[in-house]
Biopython code that builds the backbone (N, CA, C, O; Angstrom):
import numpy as np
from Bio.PDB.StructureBuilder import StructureBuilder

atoms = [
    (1, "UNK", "N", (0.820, -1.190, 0.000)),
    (1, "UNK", "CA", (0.000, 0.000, 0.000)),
    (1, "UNK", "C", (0.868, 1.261, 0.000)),
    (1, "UNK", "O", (0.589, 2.282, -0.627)),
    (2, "UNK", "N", (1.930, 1.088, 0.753)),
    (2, "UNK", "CA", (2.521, 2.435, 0.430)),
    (2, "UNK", "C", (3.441, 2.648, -0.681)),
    (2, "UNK", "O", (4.148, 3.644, -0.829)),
    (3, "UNK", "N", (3.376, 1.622, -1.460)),
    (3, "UNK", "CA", (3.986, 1.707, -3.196)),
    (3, "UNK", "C", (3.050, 2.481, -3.678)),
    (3, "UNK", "O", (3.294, 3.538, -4.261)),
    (4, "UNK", "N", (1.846, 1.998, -3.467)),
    (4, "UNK", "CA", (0.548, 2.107, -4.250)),
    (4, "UNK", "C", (0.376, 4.097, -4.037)),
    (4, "UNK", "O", (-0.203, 4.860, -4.809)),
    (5, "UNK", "N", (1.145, 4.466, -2.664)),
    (5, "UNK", "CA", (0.279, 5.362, -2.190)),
    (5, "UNK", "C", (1.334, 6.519, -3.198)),
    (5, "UNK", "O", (0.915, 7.568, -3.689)),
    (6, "UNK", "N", (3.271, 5.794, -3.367)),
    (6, "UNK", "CA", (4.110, 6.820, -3.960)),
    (6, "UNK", "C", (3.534, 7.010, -4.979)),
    (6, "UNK", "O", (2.995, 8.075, -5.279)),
    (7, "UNK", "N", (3.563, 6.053, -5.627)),
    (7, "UNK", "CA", (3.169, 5.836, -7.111)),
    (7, "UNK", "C", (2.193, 6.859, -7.194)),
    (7, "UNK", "O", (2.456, 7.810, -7.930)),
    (8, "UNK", "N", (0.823, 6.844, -6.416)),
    (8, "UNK", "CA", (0.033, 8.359, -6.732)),
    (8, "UNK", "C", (0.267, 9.550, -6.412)),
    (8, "UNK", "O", (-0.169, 10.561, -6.962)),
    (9, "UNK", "N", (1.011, 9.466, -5.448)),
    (9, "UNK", "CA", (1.593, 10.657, -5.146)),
    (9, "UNK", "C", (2.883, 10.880, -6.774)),
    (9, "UNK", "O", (3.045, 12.027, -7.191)),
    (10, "UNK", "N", (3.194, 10.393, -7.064)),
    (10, "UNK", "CA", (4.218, 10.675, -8.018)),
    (10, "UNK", "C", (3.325, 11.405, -9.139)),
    (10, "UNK", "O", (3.361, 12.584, -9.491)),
    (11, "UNK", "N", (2.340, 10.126, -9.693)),
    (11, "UNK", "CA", (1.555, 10.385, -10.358)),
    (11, "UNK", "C", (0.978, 11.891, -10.743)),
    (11, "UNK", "O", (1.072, 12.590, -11.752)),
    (12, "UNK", "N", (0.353, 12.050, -9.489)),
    (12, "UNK", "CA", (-0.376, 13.649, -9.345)),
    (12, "UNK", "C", (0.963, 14.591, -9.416)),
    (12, "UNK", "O", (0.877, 15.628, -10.073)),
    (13, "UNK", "N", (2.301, 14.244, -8.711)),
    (13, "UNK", "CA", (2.988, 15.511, -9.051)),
    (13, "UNK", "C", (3.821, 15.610, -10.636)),
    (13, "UNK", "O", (4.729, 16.383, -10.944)),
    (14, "UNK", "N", (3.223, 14.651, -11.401)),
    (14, "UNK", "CA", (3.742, 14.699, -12.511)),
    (14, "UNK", "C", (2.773, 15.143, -13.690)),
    (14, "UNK", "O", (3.098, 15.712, -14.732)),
    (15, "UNK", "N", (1.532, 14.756, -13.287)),
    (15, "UNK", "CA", (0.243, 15.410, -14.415)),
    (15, "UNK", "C", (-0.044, 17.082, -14.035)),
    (15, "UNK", "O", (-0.591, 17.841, -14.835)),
    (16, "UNK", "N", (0.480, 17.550, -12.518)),
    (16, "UNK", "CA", (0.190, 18.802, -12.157)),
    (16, "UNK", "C", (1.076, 19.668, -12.875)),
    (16, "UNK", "O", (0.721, 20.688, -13.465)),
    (17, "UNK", "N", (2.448, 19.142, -12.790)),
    (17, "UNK", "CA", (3.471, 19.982, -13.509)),
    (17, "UNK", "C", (3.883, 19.816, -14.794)),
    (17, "UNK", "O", (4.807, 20.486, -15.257)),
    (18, "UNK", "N", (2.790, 18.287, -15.953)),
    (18, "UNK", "CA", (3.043, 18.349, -16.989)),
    (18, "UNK", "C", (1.621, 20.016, -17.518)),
    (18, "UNK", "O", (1.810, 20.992, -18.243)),
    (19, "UNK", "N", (0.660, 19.682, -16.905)),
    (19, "UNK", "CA", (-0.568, 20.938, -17.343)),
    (19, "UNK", "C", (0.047, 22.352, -16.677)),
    (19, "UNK", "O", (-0.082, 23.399, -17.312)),
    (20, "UNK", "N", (0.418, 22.348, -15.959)),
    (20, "UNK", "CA", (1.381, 23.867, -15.360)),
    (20, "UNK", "C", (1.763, 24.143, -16.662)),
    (20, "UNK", "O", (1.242, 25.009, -17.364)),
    (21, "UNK", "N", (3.056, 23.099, -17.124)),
    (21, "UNK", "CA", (4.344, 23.742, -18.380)),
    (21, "UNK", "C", (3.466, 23.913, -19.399)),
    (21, "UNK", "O", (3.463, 25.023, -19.931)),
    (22, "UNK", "N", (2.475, 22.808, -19.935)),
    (22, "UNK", "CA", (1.453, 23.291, -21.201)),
    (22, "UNK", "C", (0.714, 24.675, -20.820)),
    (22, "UNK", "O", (0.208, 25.401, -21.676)),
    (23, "UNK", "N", (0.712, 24.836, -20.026)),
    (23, "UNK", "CA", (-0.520, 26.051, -19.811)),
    (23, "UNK", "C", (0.430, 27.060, -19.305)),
    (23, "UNK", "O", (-0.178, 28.131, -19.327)),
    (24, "UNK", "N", (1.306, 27.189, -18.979)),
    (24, "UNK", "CA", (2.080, 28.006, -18.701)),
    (24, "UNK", "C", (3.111, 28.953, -19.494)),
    (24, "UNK", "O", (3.298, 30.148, -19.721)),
    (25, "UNK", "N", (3.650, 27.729, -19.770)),
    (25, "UNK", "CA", (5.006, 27.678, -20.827)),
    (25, "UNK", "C", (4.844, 27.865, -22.240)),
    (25, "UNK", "O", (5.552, 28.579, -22.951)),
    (26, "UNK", "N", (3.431, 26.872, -22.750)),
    (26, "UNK", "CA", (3.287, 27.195, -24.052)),
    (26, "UNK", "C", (1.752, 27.650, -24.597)),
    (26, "UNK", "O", (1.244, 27.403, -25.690)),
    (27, "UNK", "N", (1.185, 28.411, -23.440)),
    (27, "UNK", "CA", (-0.464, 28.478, -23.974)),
    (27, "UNK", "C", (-1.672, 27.835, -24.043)),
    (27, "UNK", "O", (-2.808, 28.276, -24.214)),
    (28, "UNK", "N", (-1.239, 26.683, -23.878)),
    (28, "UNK", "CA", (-2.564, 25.235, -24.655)),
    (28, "UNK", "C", (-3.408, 25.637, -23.454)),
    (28, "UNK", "O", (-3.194, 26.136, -22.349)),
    (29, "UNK", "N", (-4.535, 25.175, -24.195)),
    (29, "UNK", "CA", (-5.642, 25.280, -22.748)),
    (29, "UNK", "C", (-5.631, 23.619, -22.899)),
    (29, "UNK", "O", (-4.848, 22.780, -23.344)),
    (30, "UNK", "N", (-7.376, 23.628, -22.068)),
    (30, "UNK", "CA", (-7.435, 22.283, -21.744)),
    (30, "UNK", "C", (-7.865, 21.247, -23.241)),
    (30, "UNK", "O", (-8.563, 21.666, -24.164)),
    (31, "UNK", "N", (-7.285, 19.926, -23.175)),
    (31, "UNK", "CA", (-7.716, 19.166, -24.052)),
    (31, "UNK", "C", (-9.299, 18.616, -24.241)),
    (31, "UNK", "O", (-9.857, 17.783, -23.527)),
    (32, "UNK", "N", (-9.985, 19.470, -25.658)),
    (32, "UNK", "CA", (-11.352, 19.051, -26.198)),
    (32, "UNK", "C", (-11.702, 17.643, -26.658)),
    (32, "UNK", "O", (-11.457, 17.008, -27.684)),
    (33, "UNK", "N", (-12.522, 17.320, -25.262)),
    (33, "UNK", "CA", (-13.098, 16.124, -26.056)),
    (33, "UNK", "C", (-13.820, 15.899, -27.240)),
    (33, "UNK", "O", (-14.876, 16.509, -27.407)),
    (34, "UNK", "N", (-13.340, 14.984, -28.224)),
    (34, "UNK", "CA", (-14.042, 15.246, -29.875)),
    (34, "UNK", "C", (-14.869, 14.167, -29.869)),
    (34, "UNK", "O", (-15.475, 14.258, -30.936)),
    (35, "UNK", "N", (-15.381, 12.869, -29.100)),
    (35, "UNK", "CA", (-16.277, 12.123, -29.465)),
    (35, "UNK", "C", (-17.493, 13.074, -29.087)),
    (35, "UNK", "O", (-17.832, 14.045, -28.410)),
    (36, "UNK", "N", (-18.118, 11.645, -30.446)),
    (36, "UNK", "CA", (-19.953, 12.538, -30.814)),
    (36, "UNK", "C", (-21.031, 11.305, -30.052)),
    (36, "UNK", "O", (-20.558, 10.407, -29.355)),
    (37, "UNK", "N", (-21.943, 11.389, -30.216)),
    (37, "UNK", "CA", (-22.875, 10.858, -29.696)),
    (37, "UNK", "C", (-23.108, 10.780, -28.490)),
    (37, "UNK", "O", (-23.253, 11.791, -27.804)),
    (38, "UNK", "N", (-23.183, 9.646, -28.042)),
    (38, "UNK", "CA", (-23.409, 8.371, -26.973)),
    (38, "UNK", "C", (-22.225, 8.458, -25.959)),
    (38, "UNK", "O", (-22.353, 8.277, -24.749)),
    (39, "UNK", "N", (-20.763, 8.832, -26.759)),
    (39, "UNK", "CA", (-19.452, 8.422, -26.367)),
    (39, "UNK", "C", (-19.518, 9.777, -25.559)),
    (39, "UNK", "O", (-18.910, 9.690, -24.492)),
    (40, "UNK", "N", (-20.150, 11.119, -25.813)),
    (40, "UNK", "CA", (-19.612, 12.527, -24.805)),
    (40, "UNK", "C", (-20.238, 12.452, -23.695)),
    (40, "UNK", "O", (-19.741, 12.792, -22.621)),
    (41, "UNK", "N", (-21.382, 12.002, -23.841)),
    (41, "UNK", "CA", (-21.994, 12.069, -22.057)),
    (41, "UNK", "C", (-21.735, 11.100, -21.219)),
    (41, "UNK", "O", (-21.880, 11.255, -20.006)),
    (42, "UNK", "N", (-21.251, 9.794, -21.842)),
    (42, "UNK", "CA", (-20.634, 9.192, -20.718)),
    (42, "UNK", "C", (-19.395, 9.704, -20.730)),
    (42, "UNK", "O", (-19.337, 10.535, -19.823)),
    (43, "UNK", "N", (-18.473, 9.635, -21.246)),
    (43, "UNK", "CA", (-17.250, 10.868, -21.237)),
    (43, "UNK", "C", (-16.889, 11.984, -20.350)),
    (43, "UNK", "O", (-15.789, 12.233, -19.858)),
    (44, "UNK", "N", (-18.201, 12.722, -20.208)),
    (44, "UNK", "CA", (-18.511, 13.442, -19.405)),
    (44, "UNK", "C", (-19.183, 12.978, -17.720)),
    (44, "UNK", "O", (-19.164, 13.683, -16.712)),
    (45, "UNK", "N", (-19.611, 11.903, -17.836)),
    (45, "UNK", "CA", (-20.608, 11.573, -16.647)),
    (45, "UNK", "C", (-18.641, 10.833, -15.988)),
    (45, "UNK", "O", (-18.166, 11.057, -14.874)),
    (46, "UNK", "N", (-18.066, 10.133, -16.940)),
    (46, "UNK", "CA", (-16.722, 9.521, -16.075)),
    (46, "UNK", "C", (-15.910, 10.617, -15.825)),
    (46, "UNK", "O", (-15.320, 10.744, -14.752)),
    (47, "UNK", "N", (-15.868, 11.060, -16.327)),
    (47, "UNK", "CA", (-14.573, 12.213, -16.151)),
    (47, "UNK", "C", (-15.536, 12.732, -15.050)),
    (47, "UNK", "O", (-14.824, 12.774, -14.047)),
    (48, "UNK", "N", (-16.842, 13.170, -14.693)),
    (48, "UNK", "CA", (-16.958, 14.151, -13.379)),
    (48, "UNK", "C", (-17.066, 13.584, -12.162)),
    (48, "UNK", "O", (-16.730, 14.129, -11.111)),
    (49, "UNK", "N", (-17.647, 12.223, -12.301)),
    (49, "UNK", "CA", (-17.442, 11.091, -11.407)),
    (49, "UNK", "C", (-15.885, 10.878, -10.552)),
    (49, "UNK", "O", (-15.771, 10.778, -9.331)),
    (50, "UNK", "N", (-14.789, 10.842, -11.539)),
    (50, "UNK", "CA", (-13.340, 10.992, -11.534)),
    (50, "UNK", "C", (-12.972, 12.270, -10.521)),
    (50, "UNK", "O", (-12.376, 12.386, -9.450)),
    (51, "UNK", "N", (-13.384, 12.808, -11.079)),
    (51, "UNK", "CA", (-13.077, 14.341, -10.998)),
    (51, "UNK", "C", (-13.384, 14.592, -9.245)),
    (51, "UNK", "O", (-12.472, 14.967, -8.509)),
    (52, "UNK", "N", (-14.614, 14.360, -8.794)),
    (52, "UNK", "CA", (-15.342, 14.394, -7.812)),
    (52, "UNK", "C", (-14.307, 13.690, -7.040)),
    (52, "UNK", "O", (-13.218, 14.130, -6.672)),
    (53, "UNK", "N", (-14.900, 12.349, -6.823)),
    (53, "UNK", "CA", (-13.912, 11.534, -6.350)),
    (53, "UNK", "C", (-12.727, 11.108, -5.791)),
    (53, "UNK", "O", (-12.450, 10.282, -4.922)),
    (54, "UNK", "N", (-11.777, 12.228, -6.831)),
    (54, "UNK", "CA", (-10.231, 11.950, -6.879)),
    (54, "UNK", "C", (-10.411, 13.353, -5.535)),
    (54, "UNK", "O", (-9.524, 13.443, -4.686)),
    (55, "UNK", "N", (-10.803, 13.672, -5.527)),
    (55, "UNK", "CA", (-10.620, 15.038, -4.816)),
    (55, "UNK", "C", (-11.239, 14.393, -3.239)),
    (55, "UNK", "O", (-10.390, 14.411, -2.349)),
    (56, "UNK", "N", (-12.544, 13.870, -2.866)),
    (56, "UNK", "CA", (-12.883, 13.276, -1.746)),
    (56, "UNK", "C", (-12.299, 12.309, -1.017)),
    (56, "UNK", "O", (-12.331, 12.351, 0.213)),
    (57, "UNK", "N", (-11.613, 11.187, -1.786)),
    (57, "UNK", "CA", (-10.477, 9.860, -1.708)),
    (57, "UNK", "C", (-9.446, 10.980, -0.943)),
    (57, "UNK", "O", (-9.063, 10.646, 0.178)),
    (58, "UNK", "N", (-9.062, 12.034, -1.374)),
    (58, "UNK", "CA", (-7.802, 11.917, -0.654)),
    (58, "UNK", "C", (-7.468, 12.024, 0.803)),
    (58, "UNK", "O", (-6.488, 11.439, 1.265)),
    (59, "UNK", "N", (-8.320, 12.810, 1.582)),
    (59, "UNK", "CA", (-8.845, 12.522, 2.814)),
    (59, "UNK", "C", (-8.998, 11.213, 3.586)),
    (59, "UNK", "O", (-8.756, 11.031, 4.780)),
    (60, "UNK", "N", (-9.346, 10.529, 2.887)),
    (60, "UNK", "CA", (-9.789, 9.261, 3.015)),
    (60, "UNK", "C", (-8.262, 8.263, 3.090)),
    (60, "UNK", "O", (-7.787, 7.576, 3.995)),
    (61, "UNK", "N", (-7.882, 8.515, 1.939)),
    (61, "UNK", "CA", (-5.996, 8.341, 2.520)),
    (61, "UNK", "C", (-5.575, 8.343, 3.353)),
    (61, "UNK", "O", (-5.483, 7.525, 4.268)),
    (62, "UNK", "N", (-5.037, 9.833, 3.085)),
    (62, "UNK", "CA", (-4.112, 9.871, 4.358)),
    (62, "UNK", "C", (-5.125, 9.796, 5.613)),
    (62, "UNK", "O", (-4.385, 9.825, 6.596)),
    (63, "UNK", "N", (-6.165, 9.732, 5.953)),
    (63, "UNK", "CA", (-6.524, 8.507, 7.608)),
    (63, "UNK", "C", (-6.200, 7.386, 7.284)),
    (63, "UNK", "O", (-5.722, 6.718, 8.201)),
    (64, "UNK", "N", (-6.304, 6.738, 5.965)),
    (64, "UNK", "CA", (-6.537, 5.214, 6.145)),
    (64, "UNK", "C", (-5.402, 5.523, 6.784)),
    (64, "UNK", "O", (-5.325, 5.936, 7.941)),
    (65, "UNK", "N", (-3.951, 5.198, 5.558)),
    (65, "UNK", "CA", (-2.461, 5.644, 6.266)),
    (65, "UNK", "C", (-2.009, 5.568, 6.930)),
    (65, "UNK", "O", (-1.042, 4.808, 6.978)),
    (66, "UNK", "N", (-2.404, 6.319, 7.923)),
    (66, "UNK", "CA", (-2.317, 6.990, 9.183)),
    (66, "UNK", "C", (-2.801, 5.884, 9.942)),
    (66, "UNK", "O", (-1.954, 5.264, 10.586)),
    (67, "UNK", "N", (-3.653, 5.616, 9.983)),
    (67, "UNK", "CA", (-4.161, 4.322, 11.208)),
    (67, "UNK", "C", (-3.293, 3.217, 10.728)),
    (67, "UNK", "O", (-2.705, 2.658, 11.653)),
    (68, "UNK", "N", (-3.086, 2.823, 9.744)),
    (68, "UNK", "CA", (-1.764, 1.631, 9.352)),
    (68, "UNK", "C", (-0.598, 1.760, 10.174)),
    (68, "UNK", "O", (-0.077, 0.870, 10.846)),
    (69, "UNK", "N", (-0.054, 3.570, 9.996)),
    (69, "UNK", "CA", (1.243, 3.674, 10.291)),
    (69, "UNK", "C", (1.481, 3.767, 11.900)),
    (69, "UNK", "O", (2.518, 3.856, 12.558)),
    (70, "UNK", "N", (0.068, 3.709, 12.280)),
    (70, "UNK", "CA", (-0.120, 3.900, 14.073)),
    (70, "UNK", "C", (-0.467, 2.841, 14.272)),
    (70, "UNK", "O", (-0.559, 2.881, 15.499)),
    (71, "UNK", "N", (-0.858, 1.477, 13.879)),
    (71, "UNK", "CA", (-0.990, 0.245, 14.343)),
    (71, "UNK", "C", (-2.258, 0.121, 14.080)),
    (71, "UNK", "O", (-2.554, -0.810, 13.332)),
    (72, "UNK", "N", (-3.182, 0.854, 14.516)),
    (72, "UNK", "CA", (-4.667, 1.325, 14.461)),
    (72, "UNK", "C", (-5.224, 0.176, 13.724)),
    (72, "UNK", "O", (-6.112, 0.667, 13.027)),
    (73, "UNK", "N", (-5.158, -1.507, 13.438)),
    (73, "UNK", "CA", (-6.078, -2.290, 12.494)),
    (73, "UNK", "C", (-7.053, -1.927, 12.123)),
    (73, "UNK", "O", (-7.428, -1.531, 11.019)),
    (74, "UNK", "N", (-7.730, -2.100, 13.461)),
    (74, "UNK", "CA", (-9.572, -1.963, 13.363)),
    (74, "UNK", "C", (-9.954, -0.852, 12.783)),
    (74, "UNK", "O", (-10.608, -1.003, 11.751)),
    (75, "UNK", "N", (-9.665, 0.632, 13.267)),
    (75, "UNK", "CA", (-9.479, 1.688, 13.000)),
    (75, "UNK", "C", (-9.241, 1.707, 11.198)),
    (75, "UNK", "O", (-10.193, 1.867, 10.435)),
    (76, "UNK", "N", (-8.167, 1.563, 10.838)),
    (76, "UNK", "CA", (-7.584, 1.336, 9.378)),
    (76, "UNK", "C", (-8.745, 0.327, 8.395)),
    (76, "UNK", "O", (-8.903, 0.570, 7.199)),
    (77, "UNK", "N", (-9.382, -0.636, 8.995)),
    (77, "UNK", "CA", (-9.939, -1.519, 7.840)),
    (77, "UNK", "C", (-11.382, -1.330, 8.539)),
    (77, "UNK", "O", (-11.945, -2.422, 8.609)),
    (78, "UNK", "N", (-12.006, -0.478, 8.975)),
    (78, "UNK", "CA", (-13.262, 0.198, 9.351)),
    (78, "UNK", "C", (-13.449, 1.315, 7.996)),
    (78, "UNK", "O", (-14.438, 1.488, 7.285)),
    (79, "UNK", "N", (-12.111, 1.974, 7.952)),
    (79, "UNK", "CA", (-12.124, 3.590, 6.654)),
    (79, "UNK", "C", (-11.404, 2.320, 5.674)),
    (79, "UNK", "O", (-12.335, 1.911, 4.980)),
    (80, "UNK", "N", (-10.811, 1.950, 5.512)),
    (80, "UNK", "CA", (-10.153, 1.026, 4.394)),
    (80, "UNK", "C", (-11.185, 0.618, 3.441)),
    (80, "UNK", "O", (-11.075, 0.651, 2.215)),
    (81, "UNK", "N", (-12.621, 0.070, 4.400)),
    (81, "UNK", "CA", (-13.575, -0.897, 3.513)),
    (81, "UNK", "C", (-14.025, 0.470, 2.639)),
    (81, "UNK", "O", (-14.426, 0.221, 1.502)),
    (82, "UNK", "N", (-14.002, 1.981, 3.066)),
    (82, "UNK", "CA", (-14.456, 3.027, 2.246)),
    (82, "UNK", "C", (-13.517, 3.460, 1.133)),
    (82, "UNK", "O", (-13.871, 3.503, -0.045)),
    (83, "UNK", "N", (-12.170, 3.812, 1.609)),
    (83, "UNK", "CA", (-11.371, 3.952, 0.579)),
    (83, "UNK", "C", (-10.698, 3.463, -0.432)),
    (83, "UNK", "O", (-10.235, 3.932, -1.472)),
    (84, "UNK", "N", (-10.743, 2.002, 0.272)),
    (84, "UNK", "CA", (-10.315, 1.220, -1.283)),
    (84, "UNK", "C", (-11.442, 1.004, -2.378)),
    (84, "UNK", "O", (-11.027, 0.692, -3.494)),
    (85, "UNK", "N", (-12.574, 1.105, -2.239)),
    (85, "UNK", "CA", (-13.352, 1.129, -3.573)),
    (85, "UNK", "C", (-13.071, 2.726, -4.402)),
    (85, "UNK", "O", (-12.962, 2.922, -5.613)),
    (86, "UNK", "N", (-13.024, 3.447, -3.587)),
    (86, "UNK", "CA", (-12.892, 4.717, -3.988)),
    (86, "UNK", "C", (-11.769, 4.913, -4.788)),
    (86, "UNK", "O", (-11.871, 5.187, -5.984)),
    (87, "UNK", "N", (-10.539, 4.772, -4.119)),
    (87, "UNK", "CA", (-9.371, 5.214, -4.766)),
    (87, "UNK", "C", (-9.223, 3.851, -5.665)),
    (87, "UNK", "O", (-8.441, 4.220, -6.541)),
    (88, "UNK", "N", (-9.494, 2.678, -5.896)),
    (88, "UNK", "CA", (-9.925, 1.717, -7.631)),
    (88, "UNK", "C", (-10.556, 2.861, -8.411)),
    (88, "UNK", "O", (-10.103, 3.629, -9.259)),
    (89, "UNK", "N", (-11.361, 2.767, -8.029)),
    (89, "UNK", "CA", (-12.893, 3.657, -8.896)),
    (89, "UNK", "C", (-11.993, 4.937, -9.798)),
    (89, "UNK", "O", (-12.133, 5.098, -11.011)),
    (90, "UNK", "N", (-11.391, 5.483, -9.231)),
    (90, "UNK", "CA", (-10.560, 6.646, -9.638)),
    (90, "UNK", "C", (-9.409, 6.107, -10.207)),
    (90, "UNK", "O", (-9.363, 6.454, -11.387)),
    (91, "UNK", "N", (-8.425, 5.389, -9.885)),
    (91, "UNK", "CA", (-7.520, 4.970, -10.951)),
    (91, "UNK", "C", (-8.426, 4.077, -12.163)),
    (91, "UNK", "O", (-8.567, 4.405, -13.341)),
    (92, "UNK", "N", (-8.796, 3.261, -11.703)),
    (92, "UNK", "CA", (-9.671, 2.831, -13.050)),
    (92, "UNK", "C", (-10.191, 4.364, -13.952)),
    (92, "UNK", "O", (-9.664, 4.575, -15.045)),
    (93, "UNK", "N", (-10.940, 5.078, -13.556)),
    (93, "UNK", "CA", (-11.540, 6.085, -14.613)),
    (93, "UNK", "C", (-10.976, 6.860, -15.092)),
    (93, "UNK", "O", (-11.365, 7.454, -16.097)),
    (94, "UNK", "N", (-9.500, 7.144, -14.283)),
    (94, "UNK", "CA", (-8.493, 8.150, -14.844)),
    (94, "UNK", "C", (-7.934, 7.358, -16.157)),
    (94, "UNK", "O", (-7.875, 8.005, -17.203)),
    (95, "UNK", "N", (-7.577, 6.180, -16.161)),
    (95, "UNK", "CA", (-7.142, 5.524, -17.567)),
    (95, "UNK", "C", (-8.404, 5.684, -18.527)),
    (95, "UNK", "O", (-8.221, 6.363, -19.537)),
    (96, "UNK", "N", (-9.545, 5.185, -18.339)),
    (96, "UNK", "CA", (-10.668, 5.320, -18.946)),
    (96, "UNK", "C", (-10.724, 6.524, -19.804)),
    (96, "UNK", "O", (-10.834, 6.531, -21.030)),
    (97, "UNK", "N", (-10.575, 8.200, -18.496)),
    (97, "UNK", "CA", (-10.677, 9.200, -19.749)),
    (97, "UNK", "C", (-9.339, 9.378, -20.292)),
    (97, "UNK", "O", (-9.192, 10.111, -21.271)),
    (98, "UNK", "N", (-8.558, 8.911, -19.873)),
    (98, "UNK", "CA", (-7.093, 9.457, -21.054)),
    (98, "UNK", "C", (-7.576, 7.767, -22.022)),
    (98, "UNK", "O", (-6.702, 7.553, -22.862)),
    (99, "UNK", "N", (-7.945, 7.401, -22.030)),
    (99, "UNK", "CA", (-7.830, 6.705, -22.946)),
    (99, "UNK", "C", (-9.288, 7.045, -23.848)),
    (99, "UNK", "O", (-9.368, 6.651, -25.011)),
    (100, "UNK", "N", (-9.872, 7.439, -23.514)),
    (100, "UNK", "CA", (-11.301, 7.947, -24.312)),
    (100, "UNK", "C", (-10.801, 9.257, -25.413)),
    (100, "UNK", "O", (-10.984, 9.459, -26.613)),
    (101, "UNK", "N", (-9.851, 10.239, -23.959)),
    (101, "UNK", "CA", (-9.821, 11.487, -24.249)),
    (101, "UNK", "C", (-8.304, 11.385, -25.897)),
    (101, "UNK", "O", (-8.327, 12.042, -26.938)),
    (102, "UNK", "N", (-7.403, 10.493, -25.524)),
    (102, "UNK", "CA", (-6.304, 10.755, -26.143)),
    (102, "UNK", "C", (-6.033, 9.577, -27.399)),
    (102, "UNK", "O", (-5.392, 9.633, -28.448)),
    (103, "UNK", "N", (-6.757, 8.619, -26.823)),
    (103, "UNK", "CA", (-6.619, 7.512, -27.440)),
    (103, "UNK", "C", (-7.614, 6.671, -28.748)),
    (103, "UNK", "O", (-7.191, 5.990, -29.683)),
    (104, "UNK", "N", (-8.850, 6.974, -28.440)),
    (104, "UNK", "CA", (-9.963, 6.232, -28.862)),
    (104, "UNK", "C", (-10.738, 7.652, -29.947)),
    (104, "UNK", "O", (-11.075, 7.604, -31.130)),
    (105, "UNK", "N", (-10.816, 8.906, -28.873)),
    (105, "UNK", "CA", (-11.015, 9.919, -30.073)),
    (105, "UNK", "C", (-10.215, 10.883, -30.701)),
    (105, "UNK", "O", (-10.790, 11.852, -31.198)),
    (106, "UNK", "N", (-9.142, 10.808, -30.761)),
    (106, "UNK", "CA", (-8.075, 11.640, -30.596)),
    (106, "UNK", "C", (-8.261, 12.921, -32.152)),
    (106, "UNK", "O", (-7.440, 13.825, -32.308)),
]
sb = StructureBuilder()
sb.init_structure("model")
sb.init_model(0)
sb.init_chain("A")
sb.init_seg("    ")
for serial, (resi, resn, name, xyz) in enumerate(atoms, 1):
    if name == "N":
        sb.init_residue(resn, " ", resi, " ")
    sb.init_atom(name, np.array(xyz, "f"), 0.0, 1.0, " ", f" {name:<3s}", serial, name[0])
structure = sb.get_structure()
């Protein structure tokens, strides 16, 4: 778990400071989703789902964490049974829209 936890932590400080340098450095705004139909509102319904989510999970972390790194079992797998669906749910959908967004409609 605490691979799991660098790894996102890496993660986030590497997508924050790749959209900083694009938006900073060279102008780009944000990337337009181009699927039509069927494909934009779920597109849209995952990405805000994501979006939501990734932002509530993190709280939810650092306690789980925290009760791990204090011994805390019961404590830890009481918030655990909440945060591990959560923080799946969010790595799963984050591939989902880069792969919707970059890959599938590009």
């Amino acid at each position: 778990m605490l691979s799991a936890f660098t790894t996102s932590i890496l993660f986030l400080a590497s997508y924050i400071t790749y959209h900083s340098i694009r938006t900073y450095y060279f102008g780009l705004g944000p990337t337009r989703f181009t699927g039509e139909g069927i494909a934009r509102p779920i597109y849209f319904l995952i990405l805000g789902t994501h979006m939501i989510l990734a932002i509530v999970v993190v709280p939810f972390i650092l306690i789980t964490l925290r009760y791990a790194l204090k011994g805390k079992f019961d404590s830890h797998r009481r918030i655990a049974r909440w945060t591990y669906p959560m923080w799946l749910y969010v790595s799963v959908t984050g591939v989902i829209v880069y792969l919707m967004l970059y890959q599938i409609y590009k």
